[in-house]
C-alpha positions as a Markdown table, in Angstrom:
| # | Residue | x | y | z |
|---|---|---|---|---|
| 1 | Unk | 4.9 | 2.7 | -10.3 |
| 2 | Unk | 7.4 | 5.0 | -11.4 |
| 3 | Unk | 10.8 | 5.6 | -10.3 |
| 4 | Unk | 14.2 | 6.8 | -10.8 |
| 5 | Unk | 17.0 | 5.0 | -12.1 |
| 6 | Unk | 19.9 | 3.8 | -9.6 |
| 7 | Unk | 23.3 | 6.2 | -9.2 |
| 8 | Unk | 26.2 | 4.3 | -10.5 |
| 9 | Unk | 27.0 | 2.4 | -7.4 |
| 10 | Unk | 30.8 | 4.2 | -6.7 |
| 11 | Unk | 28.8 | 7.8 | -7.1 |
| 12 | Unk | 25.6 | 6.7 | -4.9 |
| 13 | Unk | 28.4 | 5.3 | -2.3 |
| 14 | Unk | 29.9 | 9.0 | -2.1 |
| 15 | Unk | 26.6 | 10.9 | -2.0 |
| 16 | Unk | 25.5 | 8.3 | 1.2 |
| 17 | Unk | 29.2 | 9.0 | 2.8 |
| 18 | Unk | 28.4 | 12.5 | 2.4 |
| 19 | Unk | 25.1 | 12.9 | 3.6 |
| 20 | Unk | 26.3 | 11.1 | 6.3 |
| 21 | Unk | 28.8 | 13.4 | 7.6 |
| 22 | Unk | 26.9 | 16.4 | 6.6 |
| 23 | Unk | 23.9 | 18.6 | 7.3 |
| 24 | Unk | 22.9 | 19.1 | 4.0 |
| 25 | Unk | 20.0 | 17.0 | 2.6 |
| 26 | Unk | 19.4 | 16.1 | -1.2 |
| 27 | Unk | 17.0 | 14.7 | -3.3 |
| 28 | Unk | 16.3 | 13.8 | -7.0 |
| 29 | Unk | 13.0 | 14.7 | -8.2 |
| 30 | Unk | 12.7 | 12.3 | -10.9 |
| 31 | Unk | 10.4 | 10.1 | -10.9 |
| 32 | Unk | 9.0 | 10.5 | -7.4 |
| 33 | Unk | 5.8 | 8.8 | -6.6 |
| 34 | Unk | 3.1 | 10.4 | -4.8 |
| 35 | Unk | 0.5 | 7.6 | -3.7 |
| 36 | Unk | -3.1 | 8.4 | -1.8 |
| 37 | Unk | -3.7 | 5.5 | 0.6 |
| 38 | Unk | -6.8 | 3.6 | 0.0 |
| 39 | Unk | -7.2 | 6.4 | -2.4 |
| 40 | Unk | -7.9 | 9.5 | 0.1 |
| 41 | Unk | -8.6 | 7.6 | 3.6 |
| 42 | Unk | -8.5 | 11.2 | 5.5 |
| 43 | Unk | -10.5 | 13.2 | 3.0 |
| 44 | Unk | -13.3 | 10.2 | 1.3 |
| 45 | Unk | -14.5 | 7.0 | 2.3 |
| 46 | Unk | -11.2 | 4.3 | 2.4 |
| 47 | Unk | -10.9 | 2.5 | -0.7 |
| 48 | Unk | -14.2 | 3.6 | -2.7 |
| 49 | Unk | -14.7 | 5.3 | -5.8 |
| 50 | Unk | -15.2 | 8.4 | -4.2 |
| 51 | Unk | -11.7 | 7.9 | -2.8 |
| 52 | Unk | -10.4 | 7.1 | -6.1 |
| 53 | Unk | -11.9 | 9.9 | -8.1 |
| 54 | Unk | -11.0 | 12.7 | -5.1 |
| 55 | Unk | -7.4 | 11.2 | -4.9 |
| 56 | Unk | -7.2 | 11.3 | -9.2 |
| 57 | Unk | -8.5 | 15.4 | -8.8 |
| 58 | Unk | -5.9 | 15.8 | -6.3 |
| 59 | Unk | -3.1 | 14.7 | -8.9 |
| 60 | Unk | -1.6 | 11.3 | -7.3 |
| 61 | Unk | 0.7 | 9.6 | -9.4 |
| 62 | Unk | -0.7 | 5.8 | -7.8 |
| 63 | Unk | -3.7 | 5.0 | -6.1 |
| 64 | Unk | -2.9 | 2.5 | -3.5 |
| 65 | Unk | -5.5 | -0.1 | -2.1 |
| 66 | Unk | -6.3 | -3.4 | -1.0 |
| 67 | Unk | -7.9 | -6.4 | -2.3 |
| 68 | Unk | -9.7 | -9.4 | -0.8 |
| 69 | Unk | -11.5 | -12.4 | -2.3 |
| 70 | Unk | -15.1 | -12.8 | -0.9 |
| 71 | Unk | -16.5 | -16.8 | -1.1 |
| 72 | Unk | -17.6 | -16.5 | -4.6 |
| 73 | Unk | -14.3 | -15.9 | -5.7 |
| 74 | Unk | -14.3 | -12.0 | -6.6 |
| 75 | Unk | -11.6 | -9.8 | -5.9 |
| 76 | Unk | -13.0 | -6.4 | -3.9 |
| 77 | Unk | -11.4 | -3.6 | -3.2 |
| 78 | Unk | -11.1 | -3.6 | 1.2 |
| 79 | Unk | -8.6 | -3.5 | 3.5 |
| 80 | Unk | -9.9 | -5.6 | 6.2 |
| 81 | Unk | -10.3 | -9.7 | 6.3 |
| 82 | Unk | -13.7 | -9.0 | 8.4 |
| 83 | Unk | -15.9 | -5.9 | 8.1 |
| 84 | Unk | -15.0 | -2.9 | 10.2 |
| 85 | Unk | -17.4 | -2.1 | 12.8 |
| 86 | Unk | -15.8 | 1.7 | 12.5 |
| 87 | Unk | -17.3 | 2.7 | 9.1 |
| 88 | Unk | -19.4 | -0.5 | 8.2 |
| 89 | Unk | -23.8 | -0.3 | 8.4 |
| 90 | Unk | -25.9 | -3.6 | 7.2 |
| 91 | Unk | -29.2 | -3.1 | 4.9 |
| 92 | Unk | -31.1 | -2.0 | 7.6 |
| 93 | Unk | -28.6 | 0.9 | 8.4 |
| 94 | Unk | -27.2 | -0.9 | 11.6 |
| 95 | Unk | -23.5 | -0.8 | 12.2 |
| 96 | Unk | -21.7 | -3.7 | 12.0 |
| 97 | Unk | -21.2 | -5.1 | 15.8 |
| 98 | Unk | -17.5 | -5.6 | 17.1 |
| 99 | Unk | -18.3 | -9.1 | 18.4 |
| 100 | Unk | -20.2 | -10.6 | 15.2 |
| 101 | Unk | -17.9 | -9.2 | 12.4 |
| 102 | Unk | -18.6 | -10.9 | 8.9 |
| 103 | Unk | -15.4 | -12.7 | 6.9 |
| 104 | Unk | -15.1 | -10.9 | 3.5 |
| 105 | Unk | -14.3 | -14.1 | 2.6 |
| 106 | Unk | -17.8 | -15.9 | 4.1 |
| 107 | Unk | -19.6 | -13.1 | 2.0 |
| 108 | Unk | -20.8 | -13.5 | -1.7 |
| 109 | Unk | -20.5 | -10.9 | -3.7 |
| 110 | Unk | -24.0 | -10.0 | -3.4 |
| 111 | Unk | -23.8 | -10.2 | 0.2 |
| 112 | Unk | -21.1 | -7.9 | 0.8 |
| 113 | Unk | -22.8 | -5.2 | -1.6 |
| 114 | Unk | -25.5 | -4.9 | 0.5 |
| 115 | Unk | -23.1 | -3.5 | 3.5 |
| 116 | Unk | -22.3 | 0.7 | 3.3 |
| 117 | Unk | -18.9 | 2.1 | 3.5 |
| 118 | Unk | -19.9 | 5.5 | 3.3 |
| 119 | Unk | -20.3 | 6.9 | 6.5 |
| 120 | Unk | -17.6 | 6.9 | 10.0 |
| 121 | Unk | -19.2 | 6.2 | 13.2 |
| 122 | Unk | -19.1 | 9.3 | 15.7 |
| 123 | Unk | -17.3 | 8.2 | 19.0 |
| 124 | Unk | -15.0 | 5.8 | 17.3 |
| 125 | Unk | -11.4 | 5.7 | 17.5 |
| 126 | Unk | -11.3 | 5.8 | 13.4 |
| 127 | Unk | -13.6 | 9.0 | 13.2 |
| 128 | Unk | -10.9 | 10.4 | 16.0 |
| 129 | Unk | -8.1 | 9.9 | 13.7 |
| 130 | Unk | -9.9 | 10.7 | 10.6 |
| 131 | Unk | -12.5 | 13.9 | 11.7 |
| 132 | Unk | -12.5 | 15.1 | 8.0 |
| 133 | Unk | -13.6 | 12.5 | 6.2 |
| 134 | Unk | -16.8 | 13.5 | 4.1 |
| 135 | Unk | -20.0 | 11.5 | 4.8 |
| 136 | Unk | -21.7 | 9.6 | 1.9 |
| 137 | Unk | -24.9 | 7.4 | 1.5 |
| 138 | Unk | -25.1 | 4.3 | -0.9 |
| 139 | Unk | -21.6 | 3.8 | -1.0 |
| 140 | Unk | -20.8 | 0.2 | -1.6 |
| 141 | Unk | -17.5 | -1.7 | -1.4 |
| 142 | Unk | -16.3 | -2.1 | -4.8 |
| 143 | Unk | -14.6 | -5.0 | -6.8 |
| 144 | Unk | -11.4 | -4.1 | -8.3 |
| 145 | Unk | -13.4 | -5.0 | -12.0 |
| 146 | Unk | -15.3 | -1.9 | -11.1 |
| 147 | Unk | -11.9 | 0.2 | -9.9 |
| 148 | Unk | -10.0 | -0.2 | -13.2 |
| 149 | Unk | -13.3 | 0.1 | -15.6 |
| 150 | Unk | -14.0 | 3.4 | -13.9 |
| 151 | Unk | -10.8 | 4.9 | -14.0 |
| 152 | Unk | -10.6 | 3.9 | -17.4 |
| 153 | Unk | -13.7 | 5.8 | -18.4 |
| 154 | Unk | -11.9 | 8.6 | -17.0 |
| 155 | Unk | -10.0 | 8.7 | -19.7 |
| 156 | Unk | -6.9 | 8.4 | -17.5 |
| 157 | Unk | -4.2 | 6.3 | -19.4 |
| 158 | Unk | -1.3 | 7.2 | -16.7 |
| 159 | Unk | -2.2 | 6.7 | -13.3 |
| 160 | Unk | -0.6 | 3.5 | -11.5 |
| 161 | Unk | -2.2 | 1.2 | -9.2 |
| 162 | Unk | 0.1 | -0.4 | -6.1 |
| 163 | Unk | -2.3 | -2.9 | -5.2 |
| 164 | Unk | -2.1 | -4.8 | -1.9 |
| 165 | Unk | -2.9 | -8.7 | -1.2 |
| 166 | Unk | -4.8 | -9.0 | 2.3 |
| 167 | Unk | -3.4 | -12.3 | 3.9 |
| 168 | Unk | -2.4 | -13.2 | 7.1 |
| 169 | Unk | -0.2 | -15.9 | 7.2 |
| 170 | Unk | -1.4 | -16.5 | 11.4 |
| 171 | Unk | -4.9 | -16.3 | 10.4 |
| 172 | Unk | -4.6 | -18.8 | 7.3 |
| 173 | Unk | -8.6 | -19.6 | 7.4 |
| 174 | Unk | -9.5 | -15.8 | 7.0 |
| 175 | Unk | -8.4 | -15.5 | 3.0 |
| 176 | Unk | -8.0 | -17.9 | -0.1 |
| 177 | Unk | -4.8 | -19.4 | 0.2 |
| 178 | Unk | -2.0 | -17.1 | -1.2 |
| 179 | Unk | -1.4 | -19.2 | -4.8 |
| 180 | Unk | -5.5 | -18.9 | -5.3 |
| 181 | Unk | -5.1 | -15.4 | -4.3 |
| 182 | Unk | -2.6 | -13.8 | -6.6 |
| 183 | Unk | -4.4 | -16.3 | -9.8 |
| 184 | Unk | -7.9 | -14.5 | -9.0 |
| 185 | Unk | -5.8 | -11.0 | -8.7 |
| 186 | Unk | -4.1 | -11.5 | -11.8 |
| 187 | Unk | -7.1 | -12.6 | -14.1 |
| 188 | Unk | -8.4 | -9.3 | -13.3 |
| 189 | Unk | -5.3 | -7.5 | -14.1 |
| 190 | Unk | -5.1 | -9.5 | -17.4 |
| 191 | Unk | -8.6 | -8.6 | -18.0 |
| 192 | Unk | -8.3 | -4.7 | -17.7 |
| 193 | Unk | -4.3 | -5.1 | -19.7 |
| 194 | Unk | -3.2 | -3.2 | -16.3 |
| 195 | Unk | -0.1 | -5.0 | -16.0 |
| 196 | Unk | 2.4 | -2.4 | -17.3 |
| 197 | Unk | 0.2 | -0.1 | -14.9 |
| 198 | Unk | 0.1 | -2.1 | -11.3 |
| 199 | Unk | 2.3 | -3.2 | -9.1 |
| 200 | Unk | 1.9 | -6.0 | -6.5 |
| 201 | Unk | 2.6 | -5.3 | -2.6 |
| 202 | Unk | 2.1 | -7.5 | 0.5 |
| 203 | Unk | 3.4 | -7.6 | 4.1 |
| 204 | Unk | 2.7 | -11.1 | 3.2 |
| 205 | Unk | 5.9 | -11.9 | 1.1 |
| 206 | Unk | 4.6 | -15.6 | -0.1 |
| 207 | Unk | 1.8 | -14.2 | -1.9 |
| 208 | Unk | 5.1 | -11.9 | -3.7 |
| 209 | Unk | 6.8 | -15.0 | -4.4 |
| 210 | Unk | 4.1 | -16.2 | -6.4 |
| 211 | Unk | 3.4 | -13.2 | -8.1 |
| 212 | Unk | 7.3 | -13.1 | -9.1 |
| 213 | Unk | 6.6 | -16.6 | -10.6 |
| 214 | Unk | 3.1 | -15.9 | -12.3 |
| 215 | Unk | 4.1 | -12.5 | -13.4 |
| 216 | Unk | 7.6 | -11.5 | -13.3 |
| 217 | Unk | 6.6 | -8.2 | -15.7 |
| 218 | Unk | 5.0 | -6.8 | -12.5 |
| 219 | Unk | 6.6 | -5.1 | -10.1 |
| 220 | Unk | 6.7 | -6.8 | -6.5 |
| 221 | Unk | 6.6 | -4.2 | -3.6 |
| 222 | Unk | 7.9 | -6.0 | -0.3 |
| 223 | Unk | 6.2 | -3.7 | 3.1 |
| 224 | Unk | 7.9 | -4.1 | 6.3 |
| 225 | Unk | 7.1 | -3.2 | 9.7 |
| 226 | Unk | 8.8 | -4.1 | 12.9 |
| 227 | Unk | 5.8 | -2.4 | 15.5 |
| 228 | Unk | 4.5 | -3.9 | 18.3 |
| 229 | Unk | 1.3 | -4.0 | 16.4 |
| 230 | Unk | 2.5 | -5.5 | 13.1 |
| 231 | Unk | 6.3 | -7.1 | 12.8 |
| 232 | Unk | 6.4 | -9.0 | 10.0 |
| 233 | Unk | 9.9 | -9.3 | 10.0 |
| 234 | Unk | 11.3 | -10.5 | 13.4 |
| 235 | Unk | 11.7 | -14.4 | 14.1 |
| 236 | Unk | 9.4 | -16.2 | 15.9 |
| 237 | Unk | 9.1 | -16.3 | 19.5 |
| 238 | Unk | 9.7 | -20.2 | 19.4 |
| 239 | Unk | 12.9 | -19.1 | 17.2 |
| 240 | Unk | 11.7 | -19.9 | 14.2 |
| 241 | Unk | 12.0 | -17.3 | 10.7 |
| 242 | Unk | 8.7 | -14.9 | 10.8 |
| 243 | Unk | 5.6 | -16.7 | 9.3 |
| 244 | Unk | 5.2 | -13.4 | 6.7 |
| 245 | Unk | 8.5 | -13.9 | 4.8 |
| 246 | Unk | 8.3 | -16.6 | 2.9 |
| 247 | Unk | 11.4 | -18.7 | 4.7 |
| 248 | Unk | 13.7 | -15.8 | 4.4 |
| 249 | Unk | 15.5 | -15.4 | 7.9 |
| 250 | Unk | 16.4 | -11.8 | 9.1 |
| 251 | Unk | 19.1 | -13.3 | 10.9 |
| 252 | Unk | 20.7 | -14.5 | 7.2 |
| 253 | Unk | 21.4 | -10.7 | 5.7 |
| 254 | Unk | 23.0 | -7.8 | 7.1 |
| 255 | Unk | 20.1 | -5.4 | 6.5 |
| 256 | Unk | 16.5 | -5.3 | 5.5 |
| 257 | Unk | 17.1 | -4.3 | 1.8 |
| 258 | Unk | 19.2 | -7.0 | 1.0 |
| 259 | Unk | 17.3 | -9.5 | 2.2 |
| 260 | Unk | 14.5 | -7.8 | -0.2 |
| 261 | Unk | 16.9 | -8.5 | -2.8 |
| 262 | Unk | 17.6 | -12.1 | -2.0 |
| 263 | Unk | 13.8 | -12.4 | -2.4 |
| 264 | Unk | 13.6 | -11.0 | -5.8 |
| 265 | Unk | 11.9 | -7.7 | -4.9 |
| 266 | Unk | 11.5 | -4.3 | -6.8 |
| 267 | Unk | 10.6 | -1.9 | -4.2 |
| 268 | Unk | 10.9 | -1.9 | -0.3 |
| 269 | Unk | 7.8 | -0.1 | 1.4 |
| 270 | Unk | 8.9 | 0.4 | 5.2 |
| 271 | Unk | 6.8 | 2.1 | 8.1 |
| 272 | Unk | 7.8 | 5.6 | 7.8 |
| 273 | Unk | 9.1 | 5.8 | 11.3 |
| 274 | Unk | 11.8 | 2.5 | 10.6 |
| 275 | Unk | 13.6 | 4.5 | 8.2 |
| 276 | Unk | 17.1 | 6.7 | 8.0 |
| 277 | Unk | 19.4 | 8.2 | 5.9 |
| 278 | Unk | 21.6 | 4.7 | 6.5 |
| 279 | Unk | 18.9 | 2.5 | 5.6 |
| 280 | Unk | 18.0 | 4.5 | 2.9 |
| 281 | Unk | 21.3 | 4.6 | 1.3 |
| 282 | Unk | 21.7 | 0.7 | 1.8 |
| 283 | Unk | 18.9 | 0.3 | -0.3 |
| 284 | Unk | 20.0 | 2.5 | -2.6 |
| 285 | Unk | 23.3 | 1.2 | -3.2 |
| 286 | Unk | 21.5 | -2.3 | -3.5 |
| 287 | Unk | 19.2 | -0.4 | -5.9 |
| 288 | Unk | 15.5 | -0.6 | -4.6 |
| 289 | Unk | 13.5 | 1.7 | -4.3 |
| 290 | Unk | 11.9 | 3.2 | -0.9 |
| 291 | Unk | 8.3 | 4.0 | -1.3 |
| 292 | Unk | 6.8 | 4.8 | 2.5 |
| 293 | Unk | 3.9 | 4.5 | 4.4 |
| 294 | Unk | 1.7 | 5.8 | 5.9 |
| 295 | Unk | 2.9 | 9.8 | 5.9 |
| 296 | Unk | 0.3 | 12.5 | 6.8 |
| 297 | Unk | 2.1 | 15.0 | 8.8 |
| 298 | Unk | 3.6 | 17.7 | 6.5 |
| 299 | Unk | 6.8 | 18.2 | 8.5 |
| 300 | Unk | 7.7 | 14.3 | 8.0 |
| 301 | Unk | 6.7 | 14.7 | 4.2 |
| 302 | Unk | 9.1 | 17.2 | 3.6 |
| 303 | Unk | 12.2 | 15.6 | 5.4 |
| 304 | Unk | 11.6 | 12.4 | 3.9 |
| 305 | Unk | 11.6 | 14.0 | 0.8 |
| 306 | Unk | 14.8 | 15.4 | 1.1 |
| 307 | Unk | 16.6 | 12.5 | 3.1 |
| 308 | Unk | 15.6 | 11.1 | -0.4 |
| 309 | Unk | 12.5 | 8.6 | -0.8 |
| 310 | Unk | 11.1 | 7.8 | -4.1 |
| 311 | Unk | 7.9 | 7.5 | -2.9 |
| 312 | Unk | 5.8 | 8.4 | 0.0 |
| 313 | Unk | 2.1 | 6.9 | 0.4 |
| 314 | Unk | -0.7 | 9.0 | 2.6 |
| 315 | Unk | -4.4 | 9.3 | 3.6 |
| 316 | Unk | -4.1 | 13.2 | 2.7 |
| 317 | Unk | -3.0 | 13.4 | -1.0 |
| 318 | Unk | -4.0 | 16.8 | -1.0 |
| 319 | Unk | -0.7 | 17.8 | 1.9 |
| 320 | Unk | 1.6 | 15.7 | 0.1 |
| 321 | Unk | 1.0 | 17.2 | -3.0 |
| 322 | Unk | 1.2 | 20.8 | -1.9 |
| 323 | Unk | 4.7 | 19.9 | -0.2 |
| 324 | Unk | 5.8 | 18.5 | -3.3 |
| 325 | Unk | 5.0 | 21.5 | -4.8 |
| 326 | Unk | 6.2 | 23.7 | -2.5 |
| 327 | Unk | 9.7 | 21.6 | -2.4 |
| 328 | Unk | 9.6 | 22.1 | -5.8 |
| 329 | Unk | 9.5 | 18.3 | -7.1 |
| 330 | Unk | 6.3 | 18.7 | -9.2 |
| 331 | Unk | 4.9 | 21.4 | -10.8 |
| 332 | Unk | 3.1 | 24.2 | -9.1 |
């Protein structure tokens, strides 16, 4: 990914105190990063090449998507550890049941293709959020081999991949263990010559670690969320440092960012809704990068924008383009 150099720290320190005590808003337009989640989730089938090809017409900058390792050992392009009832049919056209959901990671490779992922089930809470999403047949879940060699025969030489390891450090049995994960990622990386065009990103900050130590020329993007329906950040209820960060301890650093730093990361990717101007500024100043997730309201786009994000990932690539345009950050 691309982004834009750090203020010298004495400058960045005045522009925060600034902002702080005043209503206007600015913003550097360099290097901004405008990412399409699982390629166009709200407009194509999530993480497919139709996805990837509708989010590369839009003009994103980095197509962001997720990767798990099915039993063979192949690394696919998917967001979820078991297949989504929501927009997932079998060969004989039958969705996949809530109560007998197949492991990615008990499939083959040959047994996963022969799910679709083309289609969004009518009455489902996914088809609610996501009405516009267009309806294919014979779309198959593809392996990140097939991601890179298609964009590639796009003649695209510049777009950027932020791609995501799927683990869950409370469901260990679900994925490859995170060392075995980030080897298989990498030898397809290495195969394709993608590294000065990826970056690495994980809620599940061991698999960064290891990356950091396999791969230190790749970029390591550390997500946060502190929800009640993802908090990978919080201690334990028993008291203990959270499972997802690698033994770093919230209660160590004075802020989220700089415990990102203590772990070596590039980039901080927080839940849109857990960031400010303050936190912002702290990360500045400690010189990471914000890229955030997952922004599809137009409104939000544009104030984030201006409170000063370098990147912003979304399911509609197509609204956070035109804002960026109409801000005036990219070209029109």
């Amino acid at each position: 990914m691309m982004f834009r150099s750090r203020l010298p720290r004495m400058l960045a320190l005045f522009l925060l105190v600034f902002m702080a005590n005043s209503s206007v808003q600015a913003y550097d337009p360099v290097g901004f990063d405008l990412q399409g989640h699982r390629g166009t989730r709200g407009l194509e089938p999530e993480n497919t090449l139709p996805a990837f090809k509708r989010a590369l017409e839009l003009g994103v900058m980095t197509l962001e998507l997720d990767t798990g390792i099915t039993a063979d050992g192949i690394v696919v392009v998917i967001h979820d550890q078991q297949l989504n009832p929501a927009h997932t049919r079998d060969a004989s056209g039958n969705w996949v049941s809530k109560n007998n959901r197949p492991a990615v990671h008990d499939l083959t490779l040959a047994e996963l293709k022969t799910y679709e992922v083309g289609r969004v089930k009518r009455g489902s809470r996914y088809a609610e959020r996501f009405p516009d999403v267009r309806e294919r047949d014979n779309v198959r879940i593809p392996t990140l081999d097939e991601v890179f060699t298609w964009v590639k025969s796009t003649g695209n030489t510049v777009v950027k991949f932020n791609i995501e390891t799927k683990i869950n450090p409370e469901k260990p049995g679900q994925t490859l263990a995170p060392e075995a994960f980030v080897k298989a990622l990498l030898a397809v990386i290495d195969k394709h010559h993608m590294r000065n065009r990826v970056s690495i990103q994980s809620f599940d900050w061991r698999s960064l670690q290891i990356a950091q130590r396999l791969a230190p020329n790749i970029p390591t993007v550390y997500l946060t969320a502190r929800q009640s329906w993802l908090d990978n950040i919080s201690p334990t209820p028993d008291g203990s440092p959270s499972l997802w960060t690698a033994g770093f301890d919230i209660r160590d650093f004075d802020n989220i960012p700089v415990m990102i730093n203590a772990a070596g990361g590039s980039v901080w990717s927080p839940y849109h809704k857990e960031i400010d101007a303050e936190q912002l500024g702290a990360a500045h100043l400690s010189g990471l990068p914000v890229v955030v997730w997952t922004v599809n309201k137009q409104a939000r786009m544009k104030a984030l924008i201006k409170m000063g994000v370098d990147g912003i990932i979304s399911d509609y690539p197509d609204r956070l383009v035109k804002t960026a345009r109409d801000i005036g950050i990219i070209a029109k």
